[in-house]
ZATOR-44690 format. One line per 4 residues: for each residue x, y, z of C-alpha. Coordinates in Angstrom, 1 decimal, always signed. Last residue first. Layout:
<pts>
X,Y,Z | ...;
</pts>
This chain:
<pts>
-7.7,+1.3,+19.1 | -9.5,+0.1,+16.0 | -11.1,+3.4,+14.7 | -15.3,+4.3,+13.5;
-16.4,+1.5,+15.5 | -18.7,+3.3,+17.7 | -17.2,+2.9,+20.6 | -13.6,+3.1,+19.1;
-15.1,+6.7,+17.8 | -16.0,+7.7,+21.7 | -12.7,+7.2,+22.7 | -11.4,+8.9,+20.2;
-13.4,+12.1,+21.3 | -12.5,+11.4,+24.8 | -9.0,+11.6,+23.9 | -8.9,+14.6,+21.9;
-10.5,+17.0,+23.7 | -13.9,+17.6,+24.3 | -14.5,+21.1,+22.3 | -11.4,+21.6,+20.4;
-12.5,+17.6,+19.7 | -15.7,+18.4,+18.5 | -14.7,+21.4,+16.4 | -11.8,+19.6,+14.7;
-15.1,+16.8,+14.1 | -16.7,+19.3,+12.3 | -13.9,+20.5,+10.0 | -13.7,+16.6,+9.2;
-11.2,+14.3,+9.9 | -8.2,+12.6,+8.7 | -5.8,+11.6,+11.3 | -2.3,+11.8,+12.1;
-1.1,+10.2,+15.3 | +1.7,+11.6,+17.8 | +3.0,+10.2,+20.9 | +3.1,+10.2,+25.2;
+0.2,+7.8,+25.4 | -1.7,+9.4,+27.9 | -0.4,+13.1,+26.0 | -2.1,+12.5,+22.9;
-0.5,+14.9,+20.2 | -2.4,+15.1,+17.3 | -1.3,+15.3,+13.9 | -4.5,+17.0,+11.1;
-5.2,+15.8,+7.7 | -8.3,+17.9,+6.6 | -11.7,+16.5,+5.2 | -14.6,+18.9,+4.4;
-17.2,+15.8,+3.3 | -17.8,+15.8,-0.1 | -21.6,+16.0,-1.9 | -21.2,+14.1,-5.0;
-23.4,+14.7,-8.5 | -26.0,+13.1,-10.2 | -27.8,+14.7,-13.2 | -30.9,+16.0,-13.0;
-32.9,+18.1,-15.7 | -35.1,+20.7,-14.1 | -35.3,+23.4,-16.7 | -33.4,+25.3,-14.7;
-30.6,+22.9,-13.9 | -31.1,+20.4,-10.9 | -27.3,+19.0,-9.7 | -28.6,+15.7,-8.1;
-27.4,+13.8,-4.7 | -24.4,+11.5,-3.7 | -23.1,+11.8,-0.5 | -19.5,+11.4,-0.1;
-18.5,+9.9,+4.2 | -19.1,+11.2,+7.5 | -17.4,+8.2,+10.0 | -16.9,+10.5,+12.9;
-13.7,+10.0,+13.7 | -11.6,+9.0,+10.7 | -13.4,+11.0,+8.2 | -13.9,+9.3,+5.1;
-12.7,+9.9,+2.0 | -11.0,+6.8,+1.1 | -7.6,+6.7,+0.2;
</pts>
């Protein structure tokens, strides 16, 4: 599976690993992905998503169902 987060779209980020005498070599940046069920309570069910620590924060914030609402706006979930 890929490692993208499911709501907000963050995906790996590649950068360098600089030693001390300043050689580069690439390396990956991953996103903080957890698989978390949520309960949405319109629909009466269950879904299991992958998202990022940030996006937990977002929808503790929001809730869940205007969160995915705003990530079928943006294209990040076919809803």
């Amino acid at each position: 599976m890929a490692r993208v987060c499911d709501l907000t779209g963050k995906r790996v980020q590649v950068g360098n690993n600089v030693s001390h005498a300043n050689n580069k070599t690439k390396r990956k940046f991953y996103p903080n992905l957890q698989k978390k069920r949520f309960f949405i309570p319109e629909e009466d069910a269950w879904i299991t998503l992958k998202v990022s620590t940030s996006a937990l924060r977002t929808i503790n914030k929001n809730g869940i169902s205007a969160v995915l609402k705003k990530a079928v706006e943006q294209g990040f979930i076919l809803y």
